[in-house]
N, C-alpha and C positions, 0 to 999 in steps of 0.2 A: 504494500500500500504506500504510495506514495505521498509524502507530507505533506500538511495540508499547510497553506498561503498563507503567509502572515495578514493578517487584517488590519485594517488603517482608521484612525476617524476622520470624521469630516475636518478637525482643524487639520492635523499632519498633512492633508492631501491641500486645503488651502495653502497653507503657509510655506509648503514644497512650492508649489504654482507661483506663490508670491514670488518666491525667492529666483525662479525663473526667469519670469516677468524682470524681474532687478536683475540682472546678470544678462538676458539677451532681449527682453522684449515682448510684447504681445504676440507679435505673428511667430514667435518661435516657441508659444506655448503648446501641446497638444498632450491628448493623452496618457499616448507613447514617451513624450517626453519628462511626464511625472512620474511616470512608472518604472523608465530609468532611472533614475534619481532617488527614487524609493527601491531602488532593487528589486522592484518585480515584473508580471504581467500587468494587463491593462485589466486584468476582473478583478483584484480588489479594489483599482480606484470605480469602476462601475459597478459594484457591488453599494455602493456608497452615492454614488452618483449616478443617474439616469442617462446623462448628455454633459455635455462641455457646456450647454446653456445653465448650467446647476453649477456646472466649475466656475464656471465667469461669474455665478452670483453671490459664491459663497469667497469667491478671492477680491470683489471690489468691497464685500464687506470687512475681509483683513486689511482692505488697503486704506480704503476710510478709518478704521481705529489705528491703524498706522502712523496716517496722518494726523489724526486729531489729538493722538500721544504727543507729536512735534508742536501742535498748535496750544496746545494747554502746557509745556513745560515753561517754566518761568525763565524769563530771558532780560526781564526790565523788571521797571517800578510799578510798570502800569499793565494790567493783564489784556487791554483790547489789543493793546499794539504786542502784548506775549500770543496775540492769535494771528496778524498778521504775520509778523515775525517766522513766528514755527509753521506758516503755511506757504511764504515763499521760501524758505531753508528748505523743510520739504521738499520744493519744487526743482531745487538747486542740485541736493542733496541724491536725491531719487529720481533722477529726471526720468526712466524710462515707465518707472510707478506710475509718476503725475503724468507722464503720457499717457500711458494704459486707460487711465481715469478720466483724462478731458479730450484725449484726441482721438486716439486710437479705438476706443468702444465706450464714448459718451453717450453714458447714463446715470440719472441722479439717484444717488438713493441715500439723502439729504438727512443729515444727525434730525434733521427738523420732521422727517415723514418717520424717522426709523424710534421718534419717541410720540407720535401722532399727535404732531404738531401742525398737520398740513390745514391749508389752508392763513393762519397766522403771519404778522406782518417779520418782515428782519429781524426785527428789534426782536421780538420772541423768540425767533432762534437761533441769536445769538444769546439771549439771557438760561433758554435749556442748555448750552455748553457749562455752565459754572454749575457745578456743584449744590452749593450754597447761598441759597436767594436772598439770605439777611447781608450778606456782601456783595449785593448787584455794583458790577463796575461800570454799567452804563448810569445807574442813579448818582453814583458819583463824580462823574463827567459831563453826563450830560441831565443832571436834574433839574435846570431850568428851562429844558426844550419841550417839547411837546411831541408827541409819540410821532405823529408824520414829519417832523423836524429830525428827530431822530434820526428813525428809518432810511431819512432824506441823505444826513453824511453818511449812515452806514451802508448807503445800497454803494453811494460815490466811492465811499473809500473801496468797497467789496471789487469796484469797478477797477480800479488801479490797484489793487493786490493782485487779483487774479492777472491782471494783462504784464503786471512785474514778473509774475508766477510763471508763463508763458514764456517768456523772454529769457528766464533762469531756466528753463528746462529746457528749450532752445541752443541754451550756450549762447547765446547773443550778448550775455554781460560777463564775457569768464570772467575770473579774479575777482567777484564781488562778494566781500567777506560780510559777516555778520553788520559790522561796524557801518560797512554802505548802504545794506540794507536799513538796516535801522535809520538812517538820515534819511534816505528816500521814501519812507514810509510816514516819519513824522513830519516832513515838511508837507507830504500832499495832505495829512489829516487834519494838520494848522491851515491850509489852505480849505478846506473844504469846510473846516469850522467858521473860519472868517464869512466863506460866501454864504452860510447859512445864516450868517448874524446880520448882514448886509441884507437877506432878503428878506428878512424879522425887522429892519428897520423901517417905519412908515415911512 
C-alpha cells in the first residue's frame, strides 16, 4: 500500500501561493506550481480547493492582511499617515504582491466589505482599521470637520497614496526610502487640509 499524501490546509496552500506570487508573479502562479513547492501532486492542493478561482481568493485575502500588517505598524507620531506610510512601503516593498492586487487581477475585497461595512462612507473605513474607537485618530485631527469634509481629504489623500503606490511598485521612484516617502505624503495631506479649509471658508 502505498503512502498516503501528506495533506495541507487552506493557509499553507495560501501563503505557499503568496510566497510565489512574491518571488515570480501572478502569471507564474498555477497549481503545479504550488505543488512543487509543497513537495507534492496537484490533489492535495484540490482536495482543499475546487479551482485556482478558490486559490486567487483565498491568496488576495493573505495579501490584504499582509498588507494591512505594513499599514497598521507604527512608523510616526500620527497613525493616519502610519497607514499611508505602511501602504506605499508595501507597494515599494512587494511590488509584485501590490501588482497581483491592483493590476494584474483587480478585485476589491475591501477591510471595509470583509467587516460589513459596505455600503458606509471612507471615513468609516478607515475608522474599522483601528482597533480601539475610544482613540479615533480621525477625531483627533480632524474633529472640527464635518463627516463629508472628512471623507472629502480622505478620499484626496487615498487618491495620491494609491497613485505614489503605483509608481513605487512600478520602480518609477527607485531609491525612495522611508524618509521621502514620509515628506511626500505629508506635504500632499497639509495641502489637501489647507484646500478643504479654503473651501469651508465663506
Amino acid at each position: 500500500m502505498s503512502p498516503r499524501a501528506r495533506q495541507f490546509t487552506e493557509s499553507e496552500i495560501a501563503t505557499t501561493a503568496l510566497d510565489l506570487i512574491r518571488e515570480n508573479g501572478w502569471n507564474a502562479l498555477t497549481a503545479r506550481s504550488i505543488a512543487k513547492r509543497l513537495g507534492t501532486s496537484t490533489s492535495p492542493i484540490y482536495s482543499v480547493f475546487v479551482s485556482m478561482v478558490e486559490i486567487e481568493t483565498a491568496v488576495r485575502i493573505e495579501a490584504m492582511d499582509s498588507m494591512l500588517r505594513s499599514m497598521l505598524t507604527p512608523r510616526s507620531d500620527n497613525p493616519l499617515l502610519d497607514l499611508a506610510l505602511g501602504y506605499v512601503a508595501y507597494a515599494r516593498d512587494e511590488p509584485l504582491i501590490f501588482r497581483f492586487l491592483y493590476i494584474d487581477r483587480p478585485k476589491e475585497i475591501s477591510i471595509a466589505e470583509r467587516n460589513g461595512l459596505e455600503g458606509r462612507g471612507l471615513t468609516d473605513r478607515l475608522r474599522a482599521m483601528f482597533e480601539d474607537p475610544s482613540d479615533d485618530p480621525l477625531d483627533t485631527y480632524f474633529g472640527g470637520q464635518s463627516v463629508d469634509a472628512t471623507d472629502d481629504i480622505a478620499f484626496r489623500a487615498w487618491i495620491f497614496t494609491h497613485g505614489l503606490a503605483m509608481l513605487l511598485c512600478s520602480n518609477m521612484l527607485p531609491g525612495a526610502d522611508d524618509a521621502e516617502l514620509r515628506r511626500l505624503l505629508e506635504g500632499a495631506g497639509f495641502a489637501f487640509h489647507l484646500l478643504q479649509q479654503q473651501k469651508a471658508t465663506p
